[in-house]
Phi, psi and omega in degrees: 000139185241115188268171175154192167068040200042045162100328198312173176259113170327312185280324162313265164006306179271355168294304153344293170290325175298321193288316176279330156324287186291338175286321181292323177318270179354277180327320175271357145279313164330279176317312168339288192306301174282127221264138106226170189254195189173141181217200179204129147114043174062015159122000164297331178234139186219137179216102194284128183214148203273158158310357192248011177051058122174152222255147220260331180217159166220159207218091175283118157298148160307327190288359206266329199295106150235114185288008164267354171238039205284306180333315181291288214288326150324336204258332193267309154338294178295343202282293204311296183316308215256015172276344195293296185328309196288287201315311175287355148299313150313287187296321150315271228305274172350326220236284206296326174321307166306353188266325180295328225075022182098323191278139175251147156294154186286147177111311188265143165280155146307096222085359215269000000 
């Protein structure tokens, strides 16, 4: 048995470590699957983005197309898109936290 770490058992560890491997595997298929939305301008720009933050639809009301304001819908767009993001930034952290135990190893992201 091989010891190391402050006395631990090596192998243990690395079983351990293969078992979080395959629940992160897991986890980026999951998130794949779960949706949220987000929107802007009271719902005139509306936007679906996946757990692995990305995003997957985007939703114009007809009143928002005006070419003479094409900036404002730019602006609503980027609003929509990047709220979209955070919830699903959020929503990745939470899942993999439960997964962790609260804890990330240094180095991995969330989503990654």
């Amino acid at each position: 048995m091989m010891k190391g770490f402050g006395g631990m058992d090596f192998n243990k560890l690395m079983k351990q470590a293969q078992q979080m491997q395959k629940g992160m595997a897991a986890m980026q298929e999951e998130l794949k699957e779960r949706i949220v939305e987000a929107e802007a301008g009271g719902g005139m720009v509306k936007v679906k983005v996946n757990g692995r933050q990305e995003l997957l639809q985007v939703k114009l009301e007809k009143e928002i197309v005006d070419p003479e304001n094409i900036e404002m819908l730019e602006d609503l767009v980027v609003a929509a898109v990047s709220q979209g993001m955070k919830k699903a930034k959020e929503l990745s952290e939470q899942e993999y936290s439960k997964l962790t135990g609260g804890v990330m190893p240094p180095g991995m992201m969330p989503g990654m």
